[in-house]
C-alpha positions as CSV (number, residue, x, y, z in Angstrom):
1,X,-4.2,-21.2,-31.6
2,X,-3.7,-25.1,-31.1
3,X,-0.9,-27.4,-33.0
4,X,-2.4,-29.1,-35.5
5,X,-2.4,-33.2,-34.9
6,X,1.2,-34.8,-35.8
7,X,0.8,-36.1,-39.2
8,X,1.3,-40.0,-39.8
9,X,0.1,-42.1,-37.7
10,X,-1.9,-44.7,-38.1
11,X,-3.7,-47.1,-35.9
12,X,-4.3,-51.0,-37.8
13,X,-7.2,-52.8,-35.8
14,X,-7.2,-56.4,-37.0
15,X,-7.2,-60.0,-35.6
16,X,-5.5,-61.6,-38.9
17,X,-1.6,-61.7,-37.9
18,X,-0.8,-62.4,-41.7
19,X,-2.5,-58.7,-42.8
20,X,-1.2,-56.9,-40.0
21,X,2.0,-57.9,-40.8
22,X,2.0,-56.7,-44.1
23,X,0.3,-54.0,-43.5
24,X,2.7,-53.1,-40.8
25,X,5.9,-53.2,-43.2
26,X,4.7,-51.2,-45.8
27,X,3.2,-48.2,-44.2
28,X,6.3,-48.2,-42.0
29,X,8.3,-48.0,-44.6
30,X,6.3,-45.3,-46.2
31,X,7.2,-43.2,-43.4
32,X,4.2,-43.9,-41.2
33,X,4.0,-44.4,-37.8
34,X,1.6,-47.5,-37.0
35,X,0.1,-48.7,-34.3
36,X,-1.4,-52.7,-34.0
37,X,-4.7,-53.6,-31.8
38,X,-6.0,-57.2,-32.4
39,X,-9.2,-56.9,-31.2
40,X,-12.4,-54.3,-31.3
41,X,-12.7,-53.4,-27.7
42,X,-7.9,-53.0,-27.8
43,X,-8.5,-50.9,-31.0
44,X,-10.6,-48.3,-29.1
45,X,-8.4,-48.3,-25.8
46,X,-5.5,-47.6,-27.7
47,X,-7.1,-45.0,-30.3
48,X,-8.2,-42.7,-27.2
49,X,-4.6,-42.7,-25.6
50,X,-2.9,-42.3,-28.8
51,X,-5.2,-40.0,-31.1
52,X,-4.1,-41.5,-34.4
53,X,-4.6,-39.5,-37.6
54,X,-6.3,-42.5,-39.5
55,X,-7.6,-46.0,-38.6
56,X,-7.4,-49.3,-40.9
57,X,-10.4,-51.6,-39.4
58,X,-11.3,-55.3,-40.2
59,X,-15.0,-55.8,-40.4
60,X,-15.1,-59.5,-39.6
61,X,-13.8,-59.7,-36.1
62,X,-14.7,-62.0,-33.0
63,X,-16.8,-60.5,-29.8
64,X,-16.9,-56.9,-31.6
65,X,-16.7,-56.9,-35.6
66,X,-16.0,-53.7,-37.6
67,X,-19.3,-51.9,-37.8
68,X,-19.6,-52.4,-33.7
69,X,-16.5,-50.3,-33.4
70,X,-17.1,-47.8,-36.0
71,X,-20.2,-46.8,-34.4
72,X,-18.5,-46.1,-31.0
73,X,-15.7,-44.6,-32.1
74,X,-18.4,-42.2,-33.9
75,X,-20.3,-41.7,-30.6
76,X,-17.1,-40.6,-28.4
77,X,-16.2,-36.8,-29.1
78,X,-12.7,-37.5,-28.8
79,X,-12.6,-40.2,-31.8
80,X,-15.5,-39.3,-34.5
81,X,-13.6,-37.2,-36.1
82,X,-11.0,-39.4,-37.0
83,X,-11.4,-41.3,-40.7
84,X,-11.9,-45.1,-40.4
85,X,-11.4,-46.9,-43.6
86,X,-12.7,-50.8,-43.8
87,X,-10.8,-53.5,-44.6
88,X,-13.2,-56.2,-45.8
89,X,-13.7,-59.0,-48.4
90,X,-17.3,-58.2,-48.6
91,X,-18.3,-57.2,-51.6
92,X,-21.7,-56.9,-51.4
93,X,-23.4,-53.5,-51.6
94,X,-25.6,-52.9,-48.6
95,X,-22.6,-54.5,-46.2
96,X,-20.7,-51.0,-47.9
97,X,-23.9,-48.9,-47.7
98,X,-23.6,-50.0,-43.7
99,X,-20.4,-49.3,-43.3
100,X,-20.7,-45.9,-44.6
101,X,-23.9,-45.3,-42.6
102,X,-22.4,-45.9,-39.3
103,X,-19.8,-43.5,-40.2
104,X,-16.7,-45.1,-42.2
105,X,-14.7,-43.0,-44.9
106,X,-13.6,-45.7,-47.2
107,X,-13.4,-49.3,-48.0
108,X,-10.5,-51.4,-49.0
109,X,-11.1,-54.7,-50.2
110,X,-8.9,-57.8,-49.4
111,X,-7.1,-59.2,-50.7
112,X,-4.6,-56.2,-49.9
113,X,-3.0,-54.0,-52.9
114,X,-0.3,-52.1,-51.6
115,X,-0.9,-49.1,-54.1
116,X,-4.2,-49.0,-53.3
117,X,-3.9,-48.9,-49.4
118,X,-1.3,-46.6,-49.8
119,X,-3.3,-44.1,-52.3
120,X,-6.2,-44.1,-50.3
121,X,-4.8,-43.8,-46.7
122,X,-2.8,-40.8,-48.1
123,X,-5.7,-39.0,-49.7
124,X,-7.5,-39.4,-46.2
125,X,-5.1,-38.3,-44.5
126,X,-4.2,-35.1,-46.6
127,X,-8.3,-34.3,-46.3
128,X,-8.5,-35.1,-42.6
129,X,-5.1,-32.9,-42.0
130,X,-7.8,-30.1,-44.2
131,X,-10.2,-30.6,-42.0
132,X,-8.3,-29.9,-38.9
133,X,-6.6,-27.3,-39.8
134,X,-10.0,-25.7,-40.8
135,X,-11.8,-26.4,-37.6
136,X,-8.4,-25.3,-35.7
137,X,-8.6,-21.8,-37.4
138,X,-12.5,-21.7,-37.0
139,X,-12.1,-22.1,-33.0
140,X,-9.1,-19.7,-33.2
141,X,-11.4,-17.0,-34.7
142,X,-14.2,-17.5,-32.6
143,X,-11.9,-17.3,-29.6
144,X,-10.8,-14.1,-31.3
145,X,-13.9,-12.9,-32.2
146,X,-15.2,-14.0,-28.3
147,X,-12.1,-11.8,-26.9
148,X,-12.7,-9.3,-29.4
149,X,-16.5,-9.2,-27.9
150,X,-15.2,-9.3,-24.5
151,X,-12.5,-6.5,-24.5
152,X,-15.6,-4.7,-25.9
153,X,-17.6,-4.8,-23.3
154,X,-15.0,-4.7,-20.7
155,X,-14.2,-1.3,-22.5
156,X,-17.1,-0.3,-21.9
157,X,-17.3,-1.3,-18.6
158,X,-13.6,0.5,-17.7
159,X,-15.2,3.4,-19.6
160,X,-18.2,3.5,-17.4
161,X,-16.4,2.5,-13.9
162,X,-13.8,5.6,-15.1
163,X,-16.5,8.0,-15.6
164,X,-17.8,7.0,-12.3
165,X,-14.6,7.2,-10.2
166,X,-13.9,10.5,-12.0
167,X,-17.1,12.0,-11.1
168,X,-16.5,10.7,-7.4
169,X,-12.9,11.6,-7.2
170,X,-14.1,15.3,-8.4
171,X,-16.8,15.2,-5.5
172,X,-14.1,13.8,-3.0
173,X,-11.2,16.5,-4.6
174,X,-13.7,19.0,-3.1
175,X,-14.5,17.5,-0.2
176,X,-10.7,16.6,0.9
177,X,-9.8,20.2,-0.2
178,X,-12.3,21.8,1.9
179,X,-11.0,19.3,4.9
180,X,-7.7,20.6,4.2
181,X,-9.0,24.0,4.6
182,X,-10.7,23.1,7.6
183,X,-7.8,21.1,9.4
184,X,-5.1,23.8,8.5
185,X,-7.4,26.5,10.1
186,X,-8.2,24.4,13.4
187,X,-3.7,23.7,13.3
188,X,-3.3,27.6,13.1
189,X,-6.2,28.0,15.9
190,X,-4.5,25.4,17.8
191,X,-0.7,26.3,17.4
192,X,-1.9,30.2,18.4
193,X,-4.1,28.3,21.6
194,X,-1.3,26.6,22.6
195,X,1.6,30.0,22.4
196,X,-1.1,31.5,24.2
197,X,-1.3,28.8,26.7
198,X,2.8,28.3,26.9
199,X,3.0,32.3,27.0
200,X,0.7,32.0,30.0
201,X,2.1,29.5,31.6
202,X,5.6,30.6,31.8
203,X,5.4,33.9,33.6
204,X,4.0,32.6,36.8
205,X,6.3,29.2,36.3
206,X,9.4,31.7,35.9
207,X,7.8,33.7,39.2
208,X,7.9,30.4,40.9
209,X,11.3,29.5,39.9
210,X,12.6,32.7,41.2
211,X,11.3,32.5,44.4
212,X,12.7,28.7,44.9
213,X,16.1,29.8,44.5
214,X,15.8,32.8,46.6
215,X,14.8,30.7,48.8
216,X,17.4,28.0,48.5
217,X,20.1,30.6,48.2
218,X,18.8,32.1,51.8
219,X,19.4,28.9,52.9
220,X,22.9,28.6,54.6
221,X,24.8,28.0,58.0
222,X,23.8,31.2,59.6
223,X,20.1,30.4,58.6
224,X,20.0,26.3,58.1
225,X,16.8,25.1,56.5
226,X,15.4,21.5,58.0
227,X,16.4,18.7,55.8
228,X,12.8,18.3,55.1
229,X,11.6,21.7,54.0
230,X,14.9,22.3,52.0
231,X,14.1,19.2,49.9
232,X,10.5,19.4,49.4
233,X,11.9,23.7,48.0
234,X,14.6,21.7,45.9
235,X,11.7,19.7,44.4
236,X,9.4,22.4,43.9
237,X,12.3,23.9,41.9
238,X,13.3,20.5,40.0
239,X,9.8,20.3,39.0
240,X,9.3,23.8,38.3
241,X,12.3,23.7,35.7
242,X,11.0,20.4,33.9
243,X,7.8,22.4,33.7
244,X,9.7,25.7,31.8
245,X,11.6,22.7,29.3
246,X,8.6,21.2,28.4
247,X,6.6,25.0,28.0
248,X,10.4,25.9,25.5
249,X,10.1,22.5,24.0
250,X,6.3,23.4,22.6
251,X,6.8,26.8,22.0
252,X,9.7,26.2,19.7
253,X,8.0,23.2,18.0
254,X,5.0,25.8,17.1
255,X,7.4,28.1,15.7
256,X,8.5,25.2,13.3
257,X,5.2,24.4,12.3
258,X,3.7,27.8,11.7
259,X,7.2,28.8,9.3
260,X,6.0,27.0,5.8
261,X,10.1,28.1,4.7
262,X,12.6,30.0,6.3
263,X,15.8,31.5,4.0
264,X,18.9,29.2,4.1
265,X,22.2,30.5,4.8
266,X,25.7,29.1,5.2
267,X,26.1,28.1,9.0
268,X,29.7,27.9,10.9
269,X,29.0,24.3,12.4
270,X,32.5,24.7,14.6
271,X,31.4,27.9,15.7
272,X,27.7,26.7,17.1
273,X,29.0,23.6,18.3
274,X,31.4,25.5,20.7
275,X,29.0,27.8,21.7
276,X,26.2,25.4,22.2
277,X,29.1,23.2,24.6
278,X,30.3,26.8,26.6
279,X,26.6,28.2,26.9
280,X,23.5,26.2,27.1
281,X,24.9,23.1,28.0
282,X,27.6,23.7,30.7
283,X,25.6,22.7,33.6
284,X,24.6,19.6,32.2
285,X,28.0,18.7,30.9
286,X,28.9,19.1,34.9
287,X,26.1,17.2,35.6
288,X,26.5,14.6,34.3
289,X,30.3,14.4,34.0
290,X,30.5,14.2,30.1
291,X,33.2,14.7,27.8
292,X,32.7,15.2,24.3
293,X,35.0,15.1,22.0
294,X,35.1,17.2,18.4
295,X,37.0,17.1,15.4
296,X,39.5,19.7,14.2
297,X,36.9,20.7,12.0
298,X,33.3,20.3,10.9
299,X,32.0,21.1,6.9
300,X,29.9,23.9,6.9
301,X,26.2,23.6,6.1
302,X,23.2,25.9,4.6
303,X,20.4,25.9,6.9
304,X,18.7,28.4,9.4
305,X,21.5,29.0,12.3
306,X,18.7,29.5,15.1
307,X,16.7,26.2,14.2
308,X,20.3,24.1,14.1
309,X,21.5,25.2,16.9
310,X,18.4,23.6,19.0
311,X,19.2,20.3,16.7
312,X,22.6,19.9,18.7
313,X,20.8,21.0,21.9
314,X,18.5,18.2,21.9
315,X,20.9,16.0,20.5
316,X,23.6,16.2,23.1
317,X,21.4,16.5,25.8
318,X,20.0,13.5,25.0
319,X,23.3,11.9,24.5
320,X,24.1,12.5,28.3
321,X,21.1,11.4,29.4
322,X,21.0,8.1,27.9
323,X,24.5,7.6,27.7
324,X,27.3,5.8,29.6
325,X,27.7,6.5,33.6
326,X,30.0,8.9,32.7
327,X,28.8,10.1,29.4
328,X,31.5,9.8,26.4
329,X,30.5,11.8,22.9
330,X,32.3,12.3,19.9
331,X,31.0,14.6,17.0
332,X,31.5,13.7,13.5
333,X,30.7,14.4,10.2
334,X,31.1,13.0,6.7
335,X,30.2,14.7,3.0
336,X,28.1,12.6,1.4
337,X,26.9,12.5,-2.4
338,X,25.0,15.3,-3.9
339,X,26.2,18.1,-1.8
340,X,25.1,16.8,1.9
341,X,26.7,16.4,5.0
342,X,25.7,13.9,7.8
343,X,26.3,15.0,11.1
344,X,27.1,12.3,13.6
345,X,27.1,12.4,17.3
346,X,28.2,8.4,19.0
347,X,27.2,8.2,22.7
348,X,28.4,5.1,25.0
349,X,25.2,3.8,26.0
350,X,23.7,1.2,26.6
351,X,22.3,1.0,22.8
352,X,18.9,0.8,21.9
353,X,16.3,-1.9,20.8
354,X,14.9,-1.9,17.1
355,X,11.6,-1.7,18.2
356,X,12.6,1.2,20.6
357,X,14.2,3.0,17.1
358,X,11.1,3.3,15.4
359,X,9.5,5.5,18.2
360,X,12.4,7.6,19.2
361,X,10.9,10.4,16.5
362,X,7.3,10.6,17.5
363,X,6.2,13.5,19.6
364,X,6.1,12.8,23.5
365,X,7.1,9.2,23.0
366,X,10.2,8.7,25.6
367,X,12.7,6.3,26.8
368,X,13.0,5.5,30.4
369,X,15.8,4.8,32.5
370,X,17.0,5.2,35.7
371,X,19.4,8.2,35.2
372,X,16.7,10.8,33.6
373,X,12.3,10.9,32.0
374,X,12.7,13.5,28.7
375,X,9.6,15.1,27.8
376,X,9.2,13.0,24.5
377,X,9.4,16.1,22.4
378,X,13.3,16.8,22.0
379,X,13.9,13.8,19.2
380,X,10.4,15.0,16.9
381,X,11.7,19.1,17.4
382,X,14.9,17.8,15.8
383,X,13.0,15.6,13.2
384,X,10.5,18.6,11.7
385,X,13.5,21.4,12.0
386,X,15.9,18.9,10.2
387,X,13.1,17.9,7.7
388,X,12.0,21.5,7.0
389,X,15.7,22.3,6.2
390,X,15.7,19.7,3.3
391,X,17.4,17.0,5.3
392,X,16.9,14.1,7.3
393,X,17.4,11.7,10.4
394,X,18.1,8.6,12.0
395,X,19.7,6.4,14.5
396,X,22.0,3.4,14.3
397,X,21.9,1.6,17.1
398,X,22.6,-2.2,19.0
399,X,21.9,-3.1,22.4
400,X,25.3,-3.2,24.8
401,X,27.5,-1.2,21.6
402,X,26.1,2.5,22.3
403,X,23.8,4.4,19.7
404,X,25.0,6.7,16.8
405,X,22.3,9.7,16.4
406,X,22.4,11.6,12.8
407,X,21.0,14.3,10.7
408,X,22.0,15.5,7.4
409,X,21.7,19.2,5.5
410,X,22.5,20.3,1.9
411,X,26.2,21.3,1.5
């Protein structure tokens, strides 16, 4: 709702200095605020910029008298609502029935009585201060009543729009559930498609492997190979091998994503560590010339022993790979809130870019350097087995300061 007007003021409009100043005095003192134009054409400059509550105007005046202004002032929206009360010495009736036809609230006759200006500018004021304050609560309620109408409709509208969207959300539950259906069936045919294919695969790939390094162990002084023919076998081998990772790497991610839940039980993190180091890594630790160095001893962790152990497999291995010349590890771990344990494995690398970060998780997406080309599937197997475990992971990484690979599981 709007403030009502500031009550007081008044605005004089006459060209007589003697009234004005008399005027002036007494309605000041009276507790009024007045303002003085001398002329018609100043009177209705200043009563636009100042919005006064009441105005005293002179009838006789040069270039615009009384009646002139009072007729504008009742044209203009801004200014016909305010009271105009005529100071005159006229007496004679149709002069007053003119001023009241072109839209004056009162007369005062000169020569001025104090108690008279006074009584009547106070009983104008008190009915003009009515008036406002009616109009300003008759806009109020027909804004309300025009919000009232308009929450109404738009009610109505929501109402309609909801009854719509729940109709087509229903139609689109279906639909998205039968997709659902639909894409976990074609996942299931494809995880099964692609065992069969890995299955497949690795029985002649092992045959071929066999033979290389029959071959390449038949090869020696008494029975020298040409350099050529011993390094295309030692190729033929090389790529043979990548080949088997690649064929583990998918079968073992399939295996994750067919199990929905596997049963959690409390794993001997020491214990798989070391065995992981003697066993499946060995070679590559000579390899590549790494040390990696443990703590006394590592908090133990529920999860599923099988699925962990290829976590630290594809962590270290990747941690040599990318690492220093001579890699450098160290294996951490700290207990977290809420019962978890982050697992921490710092390399001395050459760090990785931000940008780089983002991908490292995303099947077959690889880094390449000049040491070793992964497969792009070690860093997502670790992701969905970590994941399905209840836990997470993540890197922390800046170029020329080595990378620090994690993953956490519940206590």
């Amino acid at each position: 709702m709007s403030a009502i007007p500031s009550e007081g003021t008044l605005l004089i409009v006459d060209d007589t200095p003697e009234n004005v100043k008399v005027l002036f005095k007494f309605l000041t003192d009276a507790g009024f605020k007045v303002l003085v134009a001398q002329d018609g054409e100043d009177g209705i400059r200043k009563a636009e910029h100042a919005m006064p509550d009441l105005v005293l105007l002179d009838v006789m005046m040069p270039r615009m008298n009384g009646f002139e202004v009072c007729q504008i002032f009742k044209t203009r929206d801004k200014l016909k609502a305010i009271p105009v009360i005529f100071m005159t010495a006229l007496t004679d009736t149709v002069d007053k029935v003119r001023g009241f036809d072109v839209g004056a609230a009162d007369y005062i006759t000169k020569p001025i009585q104090q108690e008279e200006v006074l009584a009547r500018v106070t009983a104008h004021l008190r009915l003009y201060k009515l008036q406002r304050q009616f109009q300003y609560k008759n806009n109020d309620l027909q804004e309300r009543a025009e919000q009232l109408q308009s929450e109404i409709r738009h009610r109505k509208e929501v109402q309609m729009s909801l009854e719509t969207a729940n109709l087509v959300l229903a139609q689109r539950t279906v639909e998205l559930q039968k997709r659902t259906q639909e894409l976990e069936q074609r996942n299931m045919e494809l995880d099964a498609f692609a065992h069969t294919v890995a299955h497949d695969l690795k029985n002649p790939l092992s045959g071929v492997i066999g033979l290389s390094e029959i071959l390449l162990e038949k090869c020696t002084p008494d029975k020298p190979m040409d350099a050529k023919s011993l390094d295309r076998l030692q190729k033929i081998n090389d790529a043979a091998m990548q080949i088997l990772g690649i064929i583990n790497a998918i079968l073992l991610l399939a295996g994750v994503s067919r199990h929905k839940s596997v049963e959690l039980d409390s794993v001997d993190m020491n214990s798989l560590v070391q065995q992981v180091i003697n066993t499946r890594l060995s070679t590559l630790i000579k390899q590549y010339r790494a040390t990696i160095v443990l703590p006394e001893t590592l908090p133990v962790a529920r999860g599923y022993t099988p699925w962990i152990e290829e976590v630290w497999v594809n962590y270290l291995t990747n941690a040599m790979k990318y690492g220093g010349e001579i890699p450098h590890l160290e294996i951490s771990a700290e207990v977290l809130p809420n019962n978890v344990i982050k697992y921490r494995i710092q390399d001395n690398g050459s760090g990785i870019a931000v940008e780089q970060q983002n991908q490292l998780f995303t099947p077959f997406t690889r880094l390449h350097t000049e040491r070793a080309d992964g497969h792009g599937l070690g860093l997502s197997i670790v992701k969905q087995i970590v994941e399905k475990l209840g836990g997470c992971v993540g890197v922390e990484s800046q170029l020329g300061q080595g990378s620090l690979f994690y993953f956490t599981l519940p206590n």
